[in-house]
VEXROTI-238646 format. One record per atom (N, C-alpha, C, O): x, z, y. Coordinates in steps of 0.2 Angstrom, whole numbers, plus 2048, in hexadecimal, padded with zeros to 3 digits. Layout:
BEGIN
XZY ...
END
This chain:
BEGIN
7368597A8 73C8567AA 73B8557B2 7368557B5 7408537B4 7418527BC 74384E7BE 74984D7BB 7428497C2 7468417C7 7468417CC 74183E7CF 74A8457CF 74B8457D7 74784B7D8 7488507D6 74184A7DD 73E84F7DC 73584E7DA 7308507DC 73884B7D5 7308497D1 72D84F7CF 7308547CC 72684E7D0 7228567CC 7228547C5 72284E7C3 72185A7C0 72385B7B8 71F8557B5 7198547B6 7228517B1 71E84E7AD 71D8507A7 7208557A4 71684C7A4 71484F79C 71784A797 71A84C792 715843797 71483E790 71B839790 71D836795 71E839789 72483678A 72382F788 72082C782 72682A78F 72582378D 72B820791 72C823797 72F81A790 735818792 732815797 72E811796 73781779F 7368147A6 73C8137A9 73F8187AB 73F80C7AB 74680D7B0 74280C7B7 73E8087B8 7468107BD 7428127C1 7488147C5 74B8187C1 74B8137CD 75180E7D1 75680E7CD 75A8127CE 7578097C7 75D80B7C3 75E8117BE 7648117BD 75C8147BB 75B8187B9 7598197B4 7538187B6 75981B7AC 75481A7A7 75281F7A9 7558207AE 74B8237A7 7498297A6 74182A7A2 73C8277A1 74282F7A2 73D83379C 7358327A1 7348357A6 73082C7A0 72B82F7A5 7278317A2 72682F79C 7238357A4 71E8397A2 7178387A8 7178357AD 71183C7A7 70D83B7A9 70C8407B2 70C8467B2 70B83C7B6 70D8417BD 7088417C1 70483D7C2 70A8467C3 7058467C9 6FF8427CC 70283E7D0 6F88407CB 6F783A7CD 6FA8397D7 6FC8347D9 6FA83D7D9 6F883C7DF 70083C7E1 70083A7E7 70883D7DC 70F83B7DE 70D8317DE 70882E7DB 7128307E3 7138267E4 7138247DE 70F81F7DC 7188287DA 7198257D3 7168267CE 7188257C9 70F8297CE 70C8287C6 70C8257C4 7118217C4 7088237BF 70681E7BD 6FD81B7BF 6FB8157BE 6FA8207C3 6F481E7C5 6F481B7CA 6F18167CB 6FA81C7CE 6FC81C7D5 6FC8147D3 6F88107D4 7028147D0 70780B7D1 7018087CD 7018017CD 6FB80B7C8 6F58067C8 6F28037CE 6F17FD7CF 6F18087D2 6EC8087D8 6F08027DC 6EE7FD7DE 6F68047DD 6FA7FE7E0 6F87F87E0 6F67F57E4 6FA7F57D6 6FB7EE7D3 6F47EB7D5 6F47E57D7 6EF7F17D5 6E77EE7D5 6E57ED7DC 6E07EB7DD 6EA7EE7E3 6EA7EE7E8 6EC7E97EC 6E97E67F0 6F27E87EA 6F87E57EB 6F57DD7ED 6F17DB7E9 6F67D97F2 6F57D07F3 6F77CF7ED 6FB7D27E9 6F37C97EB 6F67C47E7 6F67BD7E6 6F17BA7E3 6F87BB7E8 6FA7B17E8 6FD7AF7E4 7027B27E2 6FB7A97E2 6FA7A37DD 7037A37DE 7057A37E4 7087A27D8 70F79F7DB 71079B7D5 71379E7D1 70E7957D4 7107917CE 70D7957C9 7107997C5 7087957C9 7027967C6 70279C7C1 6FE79C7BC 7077A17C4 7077A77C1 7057AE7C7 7067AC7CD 7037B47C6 7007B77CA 7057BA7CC 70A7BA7C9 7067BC7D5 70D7BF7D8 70A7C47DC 7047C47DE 70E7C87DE 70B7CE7E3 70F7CA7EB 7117C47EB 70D7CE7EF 70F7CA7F6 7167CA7F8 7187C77FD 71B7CE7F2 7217CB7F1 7237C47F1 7287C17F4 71E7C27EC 7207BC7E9 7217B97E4 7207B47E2 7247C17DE 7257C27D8 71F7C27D4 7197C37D5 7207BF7CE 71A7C27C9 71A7C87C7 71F7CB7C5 7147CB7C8 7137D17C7 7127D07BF 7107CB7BB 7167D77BD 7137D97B5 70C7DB7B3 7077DB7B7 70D7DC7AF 7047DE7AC 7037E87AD 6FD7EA7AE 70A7EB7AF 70A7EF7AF 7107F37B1 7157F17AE 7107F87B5 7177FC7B8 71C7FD7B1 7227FC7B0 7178007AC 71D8007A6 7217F97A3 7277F87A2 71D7F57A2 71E7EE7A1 7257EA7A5 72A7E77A3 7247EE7AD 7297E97B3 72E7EF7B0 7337EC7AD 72E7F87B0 7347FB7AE 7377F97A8 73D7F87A8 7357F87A3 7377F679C 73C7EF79D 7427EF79B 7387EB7A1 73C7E57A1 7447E57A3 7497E27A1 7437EC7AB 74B7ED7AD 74F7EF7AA 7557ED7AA 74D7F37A5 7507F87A2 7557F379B 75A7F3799 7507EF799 7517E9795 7577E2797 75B7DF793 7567E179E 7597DD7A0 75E7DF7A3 7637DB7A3 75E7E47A5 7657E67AB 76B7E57A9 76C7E77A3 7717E27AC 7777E37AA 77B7E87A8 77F7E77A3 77C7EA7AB 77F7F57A7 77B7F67A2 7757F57A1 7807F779F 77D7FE799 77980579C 77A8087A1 775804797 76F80A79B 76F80F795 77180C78F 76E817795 76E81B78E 76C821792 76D824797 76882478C 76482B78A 76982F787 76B82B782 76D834787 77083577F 77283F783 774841788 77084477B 76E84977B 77584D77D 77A84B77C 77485377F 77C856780 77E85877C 78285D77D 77E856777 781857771 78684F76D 78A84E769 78384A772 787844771 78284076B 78683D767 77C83F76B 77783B767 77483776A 77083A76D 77483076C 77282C76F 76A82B76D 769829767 76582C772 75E82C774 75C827774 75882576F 75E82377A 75B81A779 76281877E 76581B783 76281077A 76580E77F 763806780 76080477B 764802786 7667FB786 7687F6784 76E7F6782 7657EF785 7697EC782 7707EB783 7757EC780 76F7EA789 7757E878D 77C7EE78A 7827ED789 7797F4788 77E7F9786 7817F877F 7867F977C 77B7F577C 77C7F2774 7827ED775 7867ED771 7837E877A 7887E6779 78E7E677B 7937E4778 78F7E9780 7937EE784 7987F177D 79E7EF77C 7957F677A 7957F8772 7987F576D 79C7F7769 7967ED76C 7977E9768 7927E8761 7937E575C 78A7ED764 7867EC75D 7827E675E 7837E2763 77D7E575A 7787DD75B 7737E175E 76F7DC75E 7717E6760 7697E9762 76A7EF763 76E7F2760 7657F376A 7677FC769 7637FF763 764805762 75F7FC760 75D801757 765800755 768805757 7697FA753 76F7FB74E 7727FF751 77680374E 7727FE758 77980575B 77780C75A 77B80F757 77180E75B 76E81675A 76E817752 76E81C750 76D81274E 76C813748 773816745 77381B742 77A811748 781812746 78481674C 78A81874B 783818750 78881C754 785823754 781825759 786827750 78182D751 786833752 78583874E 78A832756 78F839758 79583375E 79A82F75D 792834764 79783476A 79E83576A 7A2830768 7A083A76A 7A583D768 7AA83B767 7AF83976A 7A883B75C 7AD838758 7AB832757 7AC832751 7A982C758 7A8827758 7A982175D 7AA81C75B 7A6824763 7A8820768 7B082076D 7B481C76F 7AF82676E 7B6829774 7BD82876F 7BD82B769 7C2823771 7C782276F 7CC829770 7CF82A76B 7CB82D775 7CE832775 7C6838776 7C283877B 7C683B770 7BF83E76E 7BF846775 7BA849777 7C5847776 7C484C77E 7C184A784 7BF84D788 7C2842785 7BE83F78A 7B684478D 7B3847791 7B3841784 7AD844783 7AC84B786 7A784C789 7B0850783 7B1858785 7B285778F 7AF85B792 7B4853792 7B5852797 7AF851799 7AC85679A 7AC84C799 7A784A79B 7A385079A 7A185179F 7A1853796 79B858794 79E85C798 79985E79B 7A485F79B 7A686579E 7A58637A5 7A38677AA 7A585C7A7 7A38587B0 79C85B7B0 79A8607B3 7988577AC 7928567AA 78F85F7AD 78B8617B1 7928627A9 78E8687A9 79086C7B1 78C8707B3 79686C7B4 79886D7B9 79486A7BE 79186E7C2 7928647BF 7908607C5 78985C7C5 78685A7C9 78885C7BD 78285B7BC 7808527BC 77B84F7B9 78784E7BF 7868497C1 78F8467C2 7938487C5 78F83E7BE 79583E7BD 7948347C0 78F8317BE 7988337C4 79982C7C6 7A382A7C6 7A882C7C9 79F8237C0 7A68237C0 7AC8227BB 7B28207BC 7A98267B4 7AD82A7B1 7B08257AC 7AD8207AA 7B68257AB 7BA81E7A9 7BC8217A1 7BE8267A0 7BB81D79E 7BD820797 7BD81A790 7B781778E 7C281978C 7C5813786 7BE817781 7BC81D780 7BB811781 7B881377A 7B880D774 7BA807776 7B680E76E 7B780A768 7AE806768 7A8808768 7B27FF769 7AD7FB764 7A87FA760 7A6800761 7A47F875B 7A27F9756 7A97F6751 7AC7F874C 7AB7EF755 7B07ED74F 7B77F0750 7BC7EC74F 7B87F5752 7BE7F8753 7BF7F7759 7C07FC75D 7BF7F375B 7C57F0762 7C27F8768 7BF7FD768 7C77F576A 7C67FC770 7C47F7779 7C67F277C 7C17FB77B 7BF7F7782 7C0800788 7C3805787 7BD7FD78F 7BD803795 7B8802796 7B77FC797 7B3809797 7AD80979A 7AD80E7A0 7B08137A0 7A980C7A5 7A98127AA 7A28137A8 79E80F7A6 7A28197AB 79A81D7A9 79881F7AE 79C8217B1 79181F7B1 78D8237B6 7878277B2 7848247AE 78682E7B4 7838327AE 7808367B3 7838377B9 77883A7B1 7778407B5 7738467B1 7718447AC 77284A7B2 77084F7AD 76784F7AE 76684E7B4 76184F7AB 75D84E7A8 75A8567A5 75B8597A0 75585B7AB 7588607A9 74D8617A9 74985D7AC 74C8677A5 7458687A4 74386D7AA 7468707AE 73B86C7A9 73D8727B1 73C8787AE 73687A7B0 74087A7AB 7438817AA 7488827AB 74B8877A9 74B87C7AD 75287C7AF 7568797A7 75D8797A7 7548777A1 75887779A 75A87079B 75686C79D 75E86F799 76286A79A 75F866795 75E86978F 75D85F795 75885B78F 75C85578D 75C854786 75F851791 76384B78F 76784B795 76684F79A 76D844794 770842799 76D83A798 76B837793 76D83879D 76B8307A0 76E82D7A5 76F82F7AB 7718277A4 7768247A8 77781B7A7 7738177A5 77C81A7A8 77E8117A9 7858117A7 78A8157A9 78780C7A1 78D80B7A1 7908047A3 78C7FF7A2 7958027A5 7997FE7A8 79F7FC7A5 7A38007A4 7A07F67A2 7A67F479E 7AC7F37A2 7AC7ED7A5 7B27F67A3 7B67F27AA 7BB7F27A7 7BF7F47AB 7BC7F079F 7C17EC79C 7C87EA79F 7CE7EC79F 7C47E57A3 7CA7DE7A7 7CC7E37AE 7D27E37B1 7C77E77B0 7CB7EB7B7 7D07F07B3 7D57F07B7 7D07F47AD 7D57F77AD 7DB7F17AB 7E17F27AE 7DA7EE7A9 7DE7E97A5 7E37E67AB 7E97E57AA 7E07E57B1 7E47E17B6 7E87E77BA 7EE7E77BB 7E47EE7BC 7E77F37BE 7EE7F57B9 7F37F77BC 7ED7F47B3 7F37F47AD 7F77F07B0 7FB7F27B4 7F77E87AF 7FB7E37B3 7FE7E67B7 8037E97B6 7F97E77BE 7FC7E97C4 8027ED7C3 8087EB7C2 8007F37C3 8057F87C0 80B7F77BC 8107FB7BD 80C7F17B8 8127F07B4 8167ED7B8 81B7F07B9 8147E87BD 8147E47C0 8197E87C5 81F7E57C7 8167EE7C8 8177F27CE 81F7F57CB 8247F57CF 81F7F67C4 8237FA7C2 82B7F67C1 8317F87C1 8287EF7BF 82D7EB7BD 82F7EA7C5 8367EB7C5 82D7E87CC 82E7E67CF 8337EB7D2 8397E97D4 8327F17D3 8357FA7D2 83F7F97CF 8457F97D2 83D7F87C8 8437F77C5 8497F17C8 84E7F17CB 8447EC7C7 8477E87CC 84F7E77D2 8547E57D2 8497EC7D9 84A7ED7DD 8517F37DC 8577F37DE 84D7F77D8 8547FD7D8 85C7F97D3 8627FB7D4 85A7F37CF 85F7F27CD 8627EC7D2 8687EB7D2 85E7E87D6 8627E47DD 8667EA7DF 86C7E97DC 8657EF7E3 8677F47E5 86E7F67E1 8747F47E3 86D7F97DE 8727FD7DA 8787F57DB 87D7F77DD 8787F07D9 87C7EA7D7 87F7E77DF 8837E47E1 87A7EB7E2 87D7E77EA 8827ED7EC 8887EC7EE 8827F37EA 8857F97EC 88C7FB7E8 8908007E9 88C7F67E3 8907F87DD 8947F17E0 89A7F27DF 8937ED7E2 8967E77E5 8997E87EC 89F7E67EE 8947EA7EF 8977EB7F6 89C7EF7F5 8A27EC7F6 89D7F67F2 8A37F97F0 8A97F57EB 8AF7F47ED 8A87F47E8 8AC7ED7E5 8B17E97EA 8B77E77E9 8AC7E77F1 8AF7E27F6 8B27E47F8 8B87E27F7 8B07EC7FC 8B47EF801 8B97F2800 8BD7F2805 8BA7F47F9 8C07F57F9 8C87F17F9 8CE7F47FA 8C77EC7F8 8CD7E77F8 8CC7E37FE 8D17E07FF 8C77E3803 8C67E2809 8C97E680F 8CA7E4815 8CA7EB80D 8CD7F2812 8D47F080F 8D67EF814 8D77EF80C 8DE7EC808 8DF7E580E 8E47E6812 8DB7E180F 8DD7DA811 8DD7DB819 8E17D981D 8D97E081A 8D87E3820 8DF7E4824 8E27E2829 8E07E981F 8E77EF81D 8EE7EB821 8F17EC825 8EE7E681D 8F27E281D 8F57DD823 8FA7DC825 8F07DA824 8EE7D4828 8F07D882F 8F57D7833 8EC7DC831 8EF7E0837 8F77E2838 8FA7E383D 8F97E4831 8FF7E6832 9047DF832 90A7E0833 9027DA832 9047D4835 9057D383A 90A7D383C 8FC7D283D 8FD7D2845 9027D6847 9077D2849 9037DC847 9077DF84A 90D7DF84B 9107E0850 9107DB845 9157DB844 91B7DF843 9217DE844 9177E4840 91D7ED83E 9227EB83A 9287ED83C 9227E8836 9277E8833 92D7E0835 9317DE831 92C7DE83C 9307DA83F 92D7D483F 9287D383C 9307D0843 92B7C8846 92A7C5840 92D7C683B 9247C0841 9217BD839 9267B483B 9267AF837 92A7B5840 9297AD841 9277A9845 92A7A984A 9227A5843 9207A1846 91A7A4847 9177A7843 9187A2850 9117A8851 90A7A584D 9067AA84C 90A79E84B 90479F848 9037A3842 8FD7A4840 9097A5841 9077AD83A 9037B183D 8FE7B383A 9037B3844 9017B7847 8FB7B6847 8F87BA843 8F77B284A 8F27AF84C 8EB7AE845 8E57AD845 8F17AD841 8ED7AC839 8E97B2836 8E47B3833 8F07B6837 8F07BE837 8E77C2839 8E37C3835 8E97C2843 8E47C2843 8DD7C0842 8D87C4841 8DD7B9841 8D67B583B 8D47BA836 8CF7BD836 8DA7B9832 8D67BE82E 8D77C682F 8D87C8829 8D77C9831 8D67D1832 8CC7CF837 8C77D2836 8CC7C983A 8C67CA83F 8C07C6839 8BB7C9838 8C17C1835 8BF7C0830 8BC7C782A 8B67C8828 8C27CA829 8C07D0826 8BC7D6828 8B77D8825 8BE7D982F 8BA7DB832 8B37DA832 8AE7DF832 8B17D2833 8AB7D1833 8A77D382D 8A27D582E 8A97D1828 8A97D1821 8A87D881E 8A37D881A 8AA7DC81F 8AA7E381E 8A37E7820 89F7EA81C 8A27E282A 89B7E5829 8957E3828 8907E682A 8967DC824 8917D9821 8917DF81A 88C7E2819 8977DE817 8947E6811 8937EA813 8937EE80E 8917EC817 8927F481B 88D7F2819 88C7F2813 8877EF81E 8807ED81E 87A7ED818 8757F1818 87F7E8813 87B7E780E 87B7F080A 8767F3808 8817F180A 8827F9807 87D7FE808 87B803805 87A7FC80E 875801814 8717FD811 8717FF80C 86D7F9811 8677F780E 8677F8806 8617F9804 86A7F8802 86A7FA7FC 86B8017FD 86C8037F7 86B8057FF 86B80A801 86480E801 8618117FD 86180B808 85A80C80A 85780A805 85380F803 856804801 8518037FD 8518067F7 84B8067F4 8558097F6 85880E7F0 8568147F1 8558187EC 8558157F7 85381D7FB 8588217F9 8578277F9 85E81F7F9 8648247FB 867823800 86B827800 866820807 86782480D 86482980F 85E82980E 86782D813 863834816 86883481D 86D83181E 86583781F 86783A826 86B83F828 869844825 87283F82D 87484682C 873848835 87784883A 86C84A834 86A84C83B 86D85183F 86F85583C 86E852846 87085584C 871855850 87284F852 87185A856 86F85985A 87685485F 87C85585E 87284F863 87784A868 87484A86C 86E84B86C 878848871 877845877 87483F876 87683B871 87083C878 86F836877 87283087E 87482B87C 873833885 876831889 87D82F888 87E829889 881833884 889832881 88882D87E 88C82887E 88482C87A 883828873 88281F874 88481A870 87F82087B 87E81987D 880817880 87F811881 88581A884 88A818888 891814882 89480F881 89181B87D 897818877 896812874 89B80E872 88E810872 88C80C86D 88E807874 894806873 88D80487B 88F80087D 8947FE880 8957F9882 89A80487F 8A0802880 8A47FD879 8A87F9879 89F800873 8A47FC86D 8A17F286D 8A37ED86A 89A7F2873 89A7EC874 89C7E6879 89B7E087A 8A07ED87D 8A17E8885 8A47E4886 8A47E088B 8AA7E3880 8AF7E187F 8AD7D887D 8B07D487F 8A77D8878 8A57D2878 89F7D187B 89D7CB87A 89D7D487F 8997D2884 89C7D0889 8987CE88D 8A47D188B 8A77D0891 8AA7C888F 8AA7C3893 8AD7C8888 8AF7C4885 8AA7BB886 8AC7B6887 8A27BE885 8A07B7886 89A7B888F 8957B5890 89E7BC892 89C7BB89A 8957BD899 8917B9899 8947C5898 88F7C6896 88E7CF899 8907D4896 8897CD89F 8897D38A2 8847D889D 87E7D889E 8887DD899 8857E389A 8837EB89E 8867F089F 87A7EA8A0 8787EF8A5 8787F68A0 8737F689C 87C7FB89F 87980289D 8758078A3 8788098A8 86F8078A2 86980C8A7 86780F8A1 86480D89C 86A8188A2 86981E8A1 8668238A8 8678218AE 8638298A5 86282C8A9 8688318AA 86D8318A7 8668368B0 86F83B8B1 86E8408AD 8688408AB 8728458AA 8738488A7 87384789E 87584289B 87184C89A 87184B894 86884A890 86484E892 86784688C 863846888 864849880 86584687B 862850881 86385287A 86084F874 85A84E876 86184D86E 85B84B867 85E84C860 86484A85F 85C84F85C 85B84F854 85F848851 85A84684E 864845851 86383F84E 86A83D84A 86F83D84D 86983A845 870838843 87483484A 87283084E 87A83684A 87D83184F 88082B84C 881827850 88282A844 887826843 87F81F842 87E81A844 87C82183D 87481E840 87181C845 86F816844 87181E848 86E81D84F 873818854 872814857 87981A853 87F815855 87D80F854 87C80B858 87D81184C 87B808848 874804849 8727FF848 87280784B 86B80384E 86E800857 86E7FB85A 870807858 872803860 8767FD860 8747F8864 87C7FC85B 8807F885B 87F7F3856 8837EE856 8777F2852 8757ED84F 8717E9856 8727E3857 86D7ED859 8697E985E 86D7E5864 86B7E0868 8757EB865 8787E886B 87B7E086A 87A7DB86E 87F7E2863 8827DC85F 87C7D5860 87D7D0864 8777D685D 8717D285F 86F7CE865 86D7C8865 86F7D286A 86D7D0871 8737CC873 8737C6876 8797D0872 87F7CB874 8817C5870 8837C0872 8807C586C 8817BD866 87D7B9869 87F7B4869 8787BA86B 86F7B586D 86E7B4873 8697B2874 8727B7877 8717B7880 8787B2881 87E7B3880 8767AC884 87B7A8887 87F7AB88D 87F7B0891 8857A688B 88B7AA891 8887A9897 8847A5899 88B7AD89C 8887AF8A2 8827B28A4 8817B38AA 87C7B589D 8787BA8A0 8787C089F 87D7C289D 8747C389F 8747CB89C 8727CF897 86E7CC894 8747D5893 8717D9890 8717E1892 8757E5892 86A7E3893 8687EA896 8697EF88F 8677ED88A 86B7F4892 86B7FB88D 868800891 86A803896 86280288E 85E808892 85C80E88E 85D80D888 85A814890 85581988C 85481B891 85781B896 84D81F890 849824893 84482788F 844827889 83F829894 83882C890 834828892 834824897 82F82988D 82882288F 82382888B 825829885 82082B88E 81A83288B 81E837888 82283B88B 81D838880 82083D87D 82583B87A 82883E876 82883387B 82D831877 83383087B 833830881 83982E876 83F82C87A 840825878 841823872 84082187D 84281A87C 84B81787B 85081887E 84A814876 85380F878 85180A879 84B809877 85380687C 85080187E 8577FB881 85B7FD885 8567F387C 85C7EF87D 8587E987E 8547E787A 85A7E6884 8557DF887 85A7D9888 85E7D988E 85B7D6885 85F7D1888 85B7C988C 8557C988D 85E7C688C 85C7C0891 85E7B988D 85F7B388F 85D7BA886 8617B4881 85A7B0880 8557B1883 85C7AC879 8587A7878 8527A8875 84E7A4874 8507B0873 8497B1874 8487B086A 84C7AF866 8417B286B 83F7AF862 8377AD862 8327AF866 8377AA85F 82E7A685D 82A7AD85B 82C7B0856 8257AF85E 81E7B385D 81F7B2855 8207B7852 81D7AA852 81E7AB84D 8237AB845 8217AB83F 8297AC848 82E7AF848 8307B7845 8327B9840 82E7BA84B 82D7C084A 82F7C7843 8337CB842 8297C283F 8277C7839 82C7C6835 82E7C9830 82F7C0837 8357BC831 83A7C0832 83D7C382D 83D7C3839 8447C3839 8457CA836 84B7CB835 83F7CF836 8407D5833 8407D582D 8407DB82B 8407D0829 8437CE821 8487CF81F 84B7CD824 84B7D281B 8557D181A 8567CA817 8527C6814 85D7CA819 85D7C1818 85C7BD81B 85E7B781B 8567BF81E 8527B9822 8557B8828 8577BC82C 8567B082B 8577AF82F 8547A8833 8557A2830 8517A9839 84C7A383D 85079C83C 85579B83E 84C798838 84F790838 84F78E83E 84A78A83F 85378F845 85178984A 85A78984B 85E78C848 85B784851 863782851 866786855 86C786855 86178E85A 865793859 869797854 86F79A855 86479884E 86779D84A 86C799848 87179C845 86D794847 871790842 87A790846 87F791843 87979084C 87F790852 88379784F 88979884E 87E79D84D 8817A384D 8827A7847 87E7A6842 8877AB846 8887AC83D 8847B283D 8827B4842 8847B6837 87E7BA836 87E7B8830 8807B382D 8797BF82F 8777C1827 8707BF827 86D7BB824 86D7C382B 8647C482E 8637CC82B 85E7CF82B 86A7CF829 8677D582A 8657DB82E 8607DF82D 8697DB833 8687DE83B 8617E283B 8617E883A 85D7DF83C 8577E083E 8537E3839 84E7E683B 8547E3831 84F7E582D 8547EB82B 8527EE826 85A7ED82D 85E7F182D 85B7F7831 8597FC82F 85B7F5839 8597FA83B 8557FE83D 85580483F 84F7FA839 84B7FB838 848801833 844805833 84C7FF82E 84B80482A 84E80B82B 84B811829 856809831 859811831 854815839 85581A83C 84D80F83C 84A811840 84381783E 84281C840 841813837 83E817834 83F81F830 83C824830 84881E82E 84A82482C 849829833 84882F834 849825837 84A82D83E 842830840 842834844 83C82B83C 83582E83D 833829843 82E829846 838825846 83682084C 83281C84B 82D81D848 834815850 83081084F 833809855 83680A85B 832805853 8377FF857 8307FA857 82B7FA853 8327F785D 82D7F1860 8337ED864 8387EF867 8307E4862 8337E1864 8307DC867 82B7D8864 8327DA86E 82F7D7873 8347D1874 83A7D2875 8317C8872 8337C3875 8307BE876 82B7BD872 8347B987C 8337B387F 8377AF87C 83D7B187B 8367AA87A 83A7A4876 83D7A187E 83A7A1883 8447A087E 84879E884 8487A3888 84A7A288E 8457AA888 8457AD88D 84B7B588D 84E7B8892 8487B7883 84A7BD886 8487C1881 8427BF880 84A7C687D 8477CC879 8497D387B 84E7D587E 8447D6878 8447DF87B 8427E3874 83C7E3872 8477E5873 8467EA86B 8467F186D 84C7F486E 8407F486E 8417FB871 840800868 83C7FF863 845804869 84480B864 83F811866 84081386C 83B813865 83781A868 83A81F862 83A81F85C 83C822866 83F82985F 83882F862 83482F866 83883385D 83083685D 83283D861 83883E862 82D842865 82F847867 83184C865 834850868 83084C85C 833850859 83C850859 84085485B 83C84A858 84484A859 84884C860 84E84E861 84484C864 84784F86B 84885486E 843855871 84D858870 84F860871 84E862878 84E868879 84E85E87C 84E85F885 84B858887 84F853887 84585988A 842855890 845856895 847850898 84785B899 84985E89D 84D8578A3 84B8568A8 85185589F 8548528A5 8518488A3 8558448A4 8498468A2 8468428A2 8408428A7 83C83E8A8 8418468AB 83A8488AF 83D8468B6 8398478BA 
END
């Protein structure tokens, strides 16, 4: 037989050796590990008084003999330890494996388990598997597999095994360690339910906000519908002007309303994984000039200078536009709500390396460092007596986030508490068709 690269042994006597059962036999005197050798050692070895038992200059008590110290591991060790032939007959095995098993001693386990196979493996192809690794690789770590009890019950063992071969190469036993890890499949089960209930969950929020949100919008585009055509007053004066005034309340009420569903509809959406992109090629220059004129009007409205710096010409890119709007007009919406009357909000793009930057900075009330991670939550909005001044969902930002991710992008957001935030988009190279006029 062979151990690494032990020369052949002759006489069969049980030795565990780094972990290992194995067949030892009589070796070489002159290999480390004979048995004359590890004589020559013990009889060499320091030895000091330790509590009145003899110790080598470890410290340990030495045994009476190398086989004596092997036996002892092999006895004590925690893993199941086992010999067992390629035919599936167990050789010898340990205690520790005896209970592992469920028997009182390894004689009663070898006595009663005499076919692997049909007796231990819960699913008996396991075993055909293992013989077929086994014989492939010679060496299996690892090997996860339900086996039965003595008293029925069923447990998981992992196995580490290596093949035991004559030096004629004939294949003689397998010798290995087994490992009971019960409780680890067990919580991995939990996990897993757990992962799947939280799944179902999710997809049924979803479906119930998108079945609802369409519910709303519908009879909302109605109130809409209507209310405007009051303002107007097409069908002749209402009267008294506060019909008018009420009118428009609610049509700007509704408006508002509409794209708060909008929002929620788009994030049930994304979490669903039914949004997609309907990509093409745009300008990106056009695009940012449009997404700021749909906000000038209430940027002008509360004294609030908006800067658009672009560069001249066109910035060709791959990208949804009606997306990519909605991100400009989440961020712009944003900066302008939280930026006091009389300061500014910048609108920029360019190149920074291989990317294209969007980039929106306003001069508002800023957010707390640690803040931050909250506001990219849906729903979530900063307890302080700014957010409370201003209406909002908290969806905005974990919104566009997400339709930032659909474009393979990526957003950073930079702020000073009283001073000021900068939410830059980097869209990727891949999305971009002409450098040309960034240079």
């Amino acid at each position: 037989m062979r151990i690494g690269k032990s020369p052949i042994l002759r006489c069969n006597k049980i030795e565990f050796r780094f972990g290992i059962l194995a067949e030892r036999q009589t070796l070489d005197p002159r290999h480390p590990y004979s048995a004359r050798a590890r004589s020559r050692y013990y009889k060499s070895a320091p030895r000091t008084r330790l509590l009145g038992a003899e110790s080598n200059d470890w410290g340990a008590p030495a045994p009476d003999t190398a086989e004596d110290s092997f036996r002892s591991i092999f006895e004590r060790a925690v893993p199941g330890i086992f010999q067992t032939t390629p035919g599936g007959n167990y050789i010898r095995a340990n205690p520790a494996l005896a209970r592992i098993y469920g028997y009182e001693s390894p004689n009663q386990m070898l006595e009663e388990l005499t076919d692997i196979g049909r007796q231990l493996y819960v699913d008996p192809n396991r075993r055909n598997e293992f013989v077929r690794l086994m014989y492939e690789k010679g060496e299996l770590s690892g090997f996860e597999a339900e086996i039965y009890r003595r008293d029925g019950s069923t447990i998981w063992i992992s196995e580490n095994c290596r093949e035991v071969r004559s030096t004629h190469g004939e294949l003689v036993y397998y010798e290995g360690t087994v490992e009971d890890i019960t409780e680890r499949k067990k919580a991995e089960a939990d996990l897993q339910l757990a992962r799947m209930q939280a799944e179902q969950s999710s997809k049924a929020k979803s479906a119930f906000l998108a079945n609802m949100s369409h519910e709303l919008r519908t009879p909302l585009n109605a109130i809409m519908g209507f209310s405007e055509l009051l303002t107007q007053e097409l069908f002749g004066p209402l009267g008294d002007p506060r019909y008018k005034e009420f009118a428009s309340d609610i049509f700007r009420s509704g408006k508002h309303l509409l794209a708060i569903i909008g929002d929620i509809l788009d994030l049930a959406k994304v979490e669903a994984g039914q949004l997609t992109l309907d990509a093409r090629e745009v300008d990106i220059v056009g695009l940012v000039h449009s997404s700021a004129r749909l906000v000038s009007e209430s940027a002008r409205h509360r004294d609030i200078t908006l800067d658009v710096q672009v560069p001249d010409g066109a910035i060709m890119a791959e990208v949804d536009p009606t997306r990519l709007r909605q991100i400009l007009l989440n961020l712009l919406s944003n900066a302008v709500k939280f930026t006091p009357e009389g300061k500014s909000v910048a609108l920029s793009c360019g190149r920074e390396g291989d990317e294209l930057y969007l980039r929106v900075a306003d001069t508002g009330i800023g957010i707390n460092p640690d803040d931050l991670a909250k506001v990219m939550q849906p729903f979530h909005q900063v307890d302080n007596s700014f957010s409370r001044r201003y209406e909002g969902t908290g969806l905005g930002l974990p919104l566009t986030q997400s339709l930032v991710d659909l474009h393979g992008a990526r957003m950073t957001i930079d702020s000073v508490l009283n001073s000021g935030t900068t939410v830059t988009v980097y869209l990727p190279k891949a999305r971009v068709l002409d450098w040309c006029v960034l240079a």
